[in-house]
N, C-alpha and C positions, 0 to 999 in steps of 0.2 A: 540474365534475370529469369526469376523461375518463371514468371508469368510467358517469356517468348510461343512454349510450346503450346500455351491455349491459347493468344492471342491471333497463330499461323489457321487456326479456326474454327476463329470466329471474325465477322465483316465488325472492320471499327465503322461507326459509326464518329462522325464528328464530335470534339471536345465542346460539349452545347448543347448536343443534343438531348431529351428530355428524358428521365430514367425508365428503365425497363427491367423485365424479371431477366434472373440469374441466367446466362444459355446454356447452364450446364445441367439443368433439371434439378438441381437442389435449391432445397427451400431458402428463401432471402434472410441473410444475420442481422443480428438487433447488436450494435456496435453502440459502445460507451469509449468514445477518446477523452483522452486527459490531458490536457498542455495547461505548465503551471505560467508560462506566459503566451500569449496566442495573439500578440499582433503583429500580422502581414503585412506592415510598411517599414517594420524594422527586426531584419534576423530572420535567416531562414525557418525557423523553428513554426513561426505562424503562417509562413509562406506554406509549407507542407501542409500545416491541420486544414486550412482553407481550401488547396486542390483535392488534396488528399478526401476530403471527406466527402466534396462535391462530386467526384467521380465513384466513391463508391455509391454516395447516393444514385447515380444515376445508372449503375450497373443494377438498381435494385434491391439491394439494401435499407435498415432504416439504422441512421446513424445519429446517435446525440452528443456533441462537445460540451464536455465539461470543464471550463477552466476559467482560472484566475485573472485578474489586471495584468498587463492591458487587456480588456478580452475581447478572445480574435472576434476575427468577420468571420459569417459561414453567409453560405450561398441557399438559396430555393430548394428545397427539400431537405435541411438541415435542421437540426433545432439547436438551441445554443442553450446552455444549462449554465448561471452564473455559479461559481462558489468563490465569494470575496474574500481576499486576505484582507488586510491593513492600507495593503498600498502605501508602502512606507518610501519606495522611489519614483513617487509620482510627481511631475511636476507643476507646477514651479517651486516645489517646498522637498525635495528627495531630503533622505536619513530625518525624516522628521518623525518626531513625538508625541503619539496619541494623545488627545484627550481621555477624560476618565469614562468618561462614558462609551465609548468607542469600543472596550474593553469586551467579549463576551463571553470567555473561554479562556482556559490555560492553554490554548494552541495559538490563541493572541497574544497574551505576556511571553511564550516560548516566541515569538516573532518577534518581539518589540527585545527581550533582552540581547537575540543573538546579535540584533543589528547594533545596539550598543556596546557590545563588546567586539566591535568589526565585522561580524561575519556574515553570509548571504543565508538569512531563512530561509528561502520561499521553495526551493524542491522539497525539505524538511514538510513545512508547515502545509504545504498545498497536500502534498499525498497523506499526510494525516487527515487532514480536511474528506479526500480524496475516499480513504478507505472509512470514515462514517457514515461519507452520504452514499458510498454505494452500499455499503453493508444492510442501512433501510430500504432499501431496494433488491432485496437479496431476487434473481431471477427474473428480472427485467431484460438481462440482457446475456446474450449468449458468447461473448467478450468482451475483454476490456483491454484498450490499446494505450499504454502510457506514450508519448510523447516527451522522453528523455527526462522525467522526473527522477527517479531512481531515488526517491525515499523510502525509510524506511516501513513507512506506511502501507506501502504495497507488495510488503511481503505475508507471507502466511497462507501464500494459494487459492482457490475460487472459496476453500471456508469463508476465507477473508473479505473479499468482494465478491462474492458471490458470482463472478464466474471466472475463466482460464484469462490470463495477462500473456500480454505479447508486446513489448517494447521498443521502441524505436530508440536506438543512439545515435546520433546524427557520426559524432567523433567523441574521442575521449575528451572531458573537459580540462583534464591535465594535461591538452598536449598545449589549451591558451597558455594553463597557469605557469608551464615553461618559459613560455616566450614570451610573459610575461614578467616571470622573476628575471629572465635575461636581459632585460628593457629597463625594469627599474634602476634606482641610481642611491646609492647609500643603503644602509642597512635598517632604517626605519622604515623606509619604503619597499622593501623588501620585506619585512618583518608585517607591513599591513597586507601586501600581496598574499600573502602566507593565509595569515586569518582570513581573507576574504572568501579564495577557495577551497578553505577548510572543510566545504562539504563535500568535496570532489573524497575524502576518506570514506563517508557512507556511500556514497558513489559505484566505488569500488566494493564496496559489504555489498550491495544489493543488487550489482551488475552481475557478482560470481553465483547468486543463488537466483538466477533467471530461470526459466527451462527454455523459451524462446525470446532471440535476439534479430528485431531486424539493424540492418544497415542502408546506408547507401551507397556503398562504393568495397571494391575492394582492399584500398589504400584503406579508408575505414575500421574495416574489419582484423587487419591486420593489426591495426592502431589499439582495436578493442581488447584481442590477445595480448597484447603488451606488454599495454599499460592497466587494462583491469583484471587481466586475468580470467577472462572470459574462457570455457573451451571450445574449441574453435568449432565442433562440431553441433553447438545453439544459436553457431549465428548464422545467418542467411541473409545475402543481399541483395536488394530486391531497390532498382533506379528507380530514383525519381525521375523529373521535367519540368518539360515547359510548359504553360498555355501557349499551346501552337498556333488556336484561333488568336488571340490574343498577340502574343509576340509574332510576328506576319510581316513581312517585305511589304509598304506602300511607295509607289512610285511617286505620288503625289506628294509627300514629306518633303521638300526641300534638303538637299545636303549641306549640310555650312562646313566652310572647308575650316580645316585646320581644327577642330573640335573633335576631342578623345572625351570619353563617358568611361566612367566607374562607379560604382557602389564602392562605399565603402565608410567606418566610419573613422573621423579623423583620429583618436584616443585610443585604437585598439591595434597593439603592434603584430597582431597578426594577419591583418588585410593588407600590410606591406605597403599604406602608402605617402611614406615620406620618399622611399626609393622614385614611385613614384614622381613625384612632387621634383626631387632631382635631378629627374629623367628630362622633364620638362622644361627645366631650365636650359639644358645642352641639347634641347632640341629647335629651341627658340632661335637661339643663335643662328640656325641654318634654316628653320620654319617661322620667322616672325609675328605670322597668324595661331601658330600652335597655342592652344588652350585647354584646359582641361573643366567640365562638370562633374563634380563627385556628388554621387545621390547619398544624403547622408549626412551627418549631423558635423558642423564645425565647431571646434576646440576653440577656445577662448585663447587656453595656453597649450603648453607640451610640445613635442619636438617637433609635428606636425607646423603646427602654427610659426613656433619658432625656424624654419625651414625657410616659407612662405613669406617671412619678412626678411630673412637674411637674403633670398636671393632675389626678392623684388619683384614675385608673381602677385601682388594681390589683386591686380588687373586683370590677371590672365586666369585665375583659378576662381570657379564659382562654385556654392555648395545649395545645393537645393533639398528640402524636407517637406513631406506630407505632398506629393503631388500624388493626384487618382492613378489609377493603372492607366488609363487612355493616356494619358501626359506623360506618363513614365517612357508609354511605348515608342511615341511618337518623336521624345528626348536620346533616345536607345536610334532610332531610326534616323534622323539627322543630322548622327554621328558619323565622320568617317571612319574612325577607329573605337571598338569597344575595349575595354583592357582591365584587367583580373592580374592585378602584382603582388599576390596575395603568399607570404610563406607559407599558408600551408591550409587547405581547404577539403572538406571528408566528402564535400560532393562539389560546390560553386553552379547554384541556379545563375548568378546574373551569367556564368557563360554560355549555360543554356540559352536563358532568357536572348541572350544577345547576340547568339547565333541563328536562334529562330528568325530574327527580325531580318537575317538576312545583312550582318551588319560584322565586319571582318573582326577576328578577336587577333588579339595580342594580350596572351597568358604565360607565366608563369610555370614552372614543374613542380611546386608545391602541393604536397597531398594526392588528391585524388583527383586535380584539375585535369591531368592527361587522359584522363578515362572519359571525363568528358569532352577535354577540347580537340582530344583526337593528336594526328601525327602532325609534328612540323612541317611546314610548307605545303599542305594537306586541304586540314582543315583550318589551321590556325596559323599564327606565328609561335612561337613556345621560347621561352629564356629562362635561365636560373633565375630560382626565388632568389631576395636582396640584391641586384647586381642590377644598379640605376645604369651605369654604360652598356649593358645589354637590352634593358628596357630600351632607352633611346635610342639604340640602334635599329629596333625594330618600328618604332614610331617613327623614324625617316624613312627605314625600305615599306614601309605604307603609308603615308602620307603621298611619297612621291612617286608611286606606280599605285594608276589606276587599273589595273588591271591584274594586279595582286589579287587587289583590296574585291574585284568583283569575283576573281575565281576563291578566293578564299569565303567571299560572303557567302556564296551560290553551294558552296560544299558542305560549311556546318551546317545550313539551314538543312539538306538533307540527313546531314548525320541526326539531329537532332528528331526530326520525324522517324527517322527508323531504329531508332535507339532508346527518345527518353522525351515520352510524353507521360502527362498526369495518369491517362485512361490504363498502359502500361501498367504504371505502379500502383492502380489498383488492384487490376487483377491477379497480379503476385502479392501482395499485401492480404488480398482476399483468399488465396490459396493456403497461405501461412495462419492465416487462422481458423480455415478449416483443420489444418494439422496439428494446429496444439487443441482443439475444443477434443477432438481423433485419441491424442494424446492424454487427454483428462478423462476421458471415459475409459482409455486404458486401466488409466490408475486407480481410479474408480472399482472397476471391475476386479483388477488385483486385491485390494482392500477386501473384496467379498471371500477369498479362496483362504482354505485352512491354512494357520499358521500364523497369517496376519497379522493377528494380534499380538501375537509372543514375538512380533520382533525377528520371522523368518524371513526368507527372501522376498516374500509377496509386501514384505511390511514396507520397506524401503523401500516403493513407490508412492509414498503417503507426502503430500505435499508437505516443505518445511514450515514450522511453526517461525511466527516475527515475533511470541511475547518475551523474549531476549534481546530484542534488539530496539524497540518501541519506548 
């Protein structure tokens, strides 16, 4: 990560501690994030804007989140800046239909018809949103950090929003909608899979006209070249984490035996867990107390569910939603096994999260997990994504040696302190936009030299125009 070589020093201070000036002697940034969804009880995407911002806060910075429904949490020294859509997935009424009055703008009816004819507005409609409330704002702020919106709105350069843009992609969104067309069943269901992430095509338009690309992972960024055609030398990856304070080994937790923890939610065939869920069953047979808690929304239907009653776990499988962090942690902590069966993940905080606690993982080789959960027999257990008989076989050889399950807890908890805390990925985050702000006064400054205008070499540093694409 780029930040390693300033973090060798400078003295970390704990994740908590209270903000302080830059220690590099440069003046503190005025940061504008954007996340078009921003809550940190579901999907990494809020989990980020929330650490993320609180540590840069506390590096010294002043950082304001601008986002949409659900809108995240931020922390003491954050400010939180609403801009409402619709809220057309909200519940207990999701895909539902405005009142007339509700109406305030054509960037509300372009919401309201795309979701009637199938398909997902809100990275559209937010970064439109996004580039008029910064544009009255021109110079308030000395960057602006999308948070994987990638609409079209947030093109046309700091003219635009009035200052340099620097992006977060977690993973390509086309690598769900794969395995998600490969999950579906029939060709009408396939045909609405299609329409849904029909915006994953501006996705692509607005990824390849970046100038800075963050990631989280290698596996990631790879993923980014790919599938979006990114070049690979805009993107930069710079780890997330854990809350270390937070996710922490208590001795006093109680262990309850036979209890495996997961995130995940039941409906998405990319967190892998009906494998899972299968796994369990042929573990039972030789673990009787084997249970599973998945942090995370239950399915009513779908193969999940349907799983679950064919093979007669509804006793044994619990799904719990909306607990605070303290309850999360201490759920994480009471587990003997944590476990990530996930096909295919651009970073996987819960194996952070679940290592910090000091709490043995059983992961997957999907995506980018391995970078975090480290080597087999190491720091983790490791198995092929989809493969429910590899799963179980590692929920037995941990279940029934404790002393796996202690040298594997005691390992990632270290790997995770010396690799992938929040404080980390700010100060790389914070490096990278010193280098694109670096970069705009380049281009800047090229603008001013003869030729410029006619279109010479100095021209073609002129940040790209969005009134083609908007």
């Amino acid at each position: 990560m780029t930040a390693e070589a300033v973090q060798a020093a400078v003295p970390r201070p704990a994740e908590g501690s209270p903000a302080s000036a830059p220690t590099n002697g440069e003046r503190p940034l005025r940061i504008a994030m954007l996340t078009y969804k921003g809550n940190p009880f579901c999907g990494g995407q809020g989990v980020y804007v929330r650490h993320l911002s609180r540590e840069l806060a506390r590096l010294g910075h002043s950082v304001e989140v601008i986002g949409a429904q659900p809108y995240p949490v931020v922390d003491d020294g954050v400010t939180l800046t609403e801009l409402p859509s619709l809220d057309l997935y909200r519940q207990p009424d999701p895909f539902r239909t405005p009142k007339r009055g509700e109406y305030r703008d054509w960037i509300d009816a372009l919401e309201v018809g795309t979701m009637w004819t199938g398909g997902f507005p809100e990275p559209l409609t937010f970064s439109l949103r996004a580039r008029r409330h910064l544009a009255a704002r021109s110079g308030q702020f000395d960057v602006v950090h999308d948070n994987q919106t990638l609409g079209y709105g947030l093109l046309g350069g700091p003219g635009a929003l009035g200052a340099p843009l620097v992006t977060t992609i977690h993973h390509p969104i086309t690598v769900d909608r794969r395995l998600d067309l490969a999950a579906a069943g029939g060709w009408k269901r396939r045909a609405s899979v299609r329409r849904w992430y029909g915006f994953t095509r501006m996705q692509k338009r607005v990824a390849r006209r970046l100038p800075s690309v963050l990631t989280v992972s290698g596996s990631s960024r790879q993923e980014i070249v790919d599938d979006l055609g990114v070049a690979a030398d805009r993107i930069h990856v710079v780890h997330i984490g854990a809350d270390t304070d937070l996710f922490s080994p208590d001795a006093s937790v109680p262990e309850v035996p036979g209890r495996i923890v997961t995130t995940s939610s039941a409906d998405v065939p990319l967190k892998g867990l009906i494998h899972l869920v299968e796994a369990l069953a042929k573990v039972r047979t030789e673990q009787p107390d084997a249970h599973l808690v998945v942090v995370g929304k239950r399915a009513d239907d779908g193969p999940v569910a349907a799983a679950i009653e064919r093979l007669g776990l509804s006793g044994a499988i619990e799904f719990v939603k909306g607990i605070s962090d303290p309850e999360l942690v201490d759920l994480v902590r009471s587990a003997q096994i944590a476990c990530v069966p996930s096909l295919y993940e651009g970073f996987s905080l819960p194996a952070a999260e679940a290592m910090a606690t000091g709490t043995p993982l059983l992961a997957t080789t999907g995506g980018a997990i391995p970078e975090v959960a480290g080597p087999d027999g190491e720091t983790c257990l490791a198995v092929p994504p989809g493969d429910a008989d590899a799963l179980a076989g590692g929920l037995l050889r941990l279940l029934g040696d404790e002393t796996l399950r202690r040298r594997l807890g005691a390992a990632g908890r270290e790997r995770v302190l010396a690799r992938f805390t929040w404080r980390q990925a700010a100060l790389g985050t914070a490096e990278r936009y010193r280098e694109a702000i670096a970069l705009q006064r380049g281009r800047a400054g090229a603008r001013t030299l003869p030729g410029a205008a006619s279109g010479g070499a100095a021209g073609t540093a002129t940040a790209p125009s969005a009134a083609g694409h908007v």
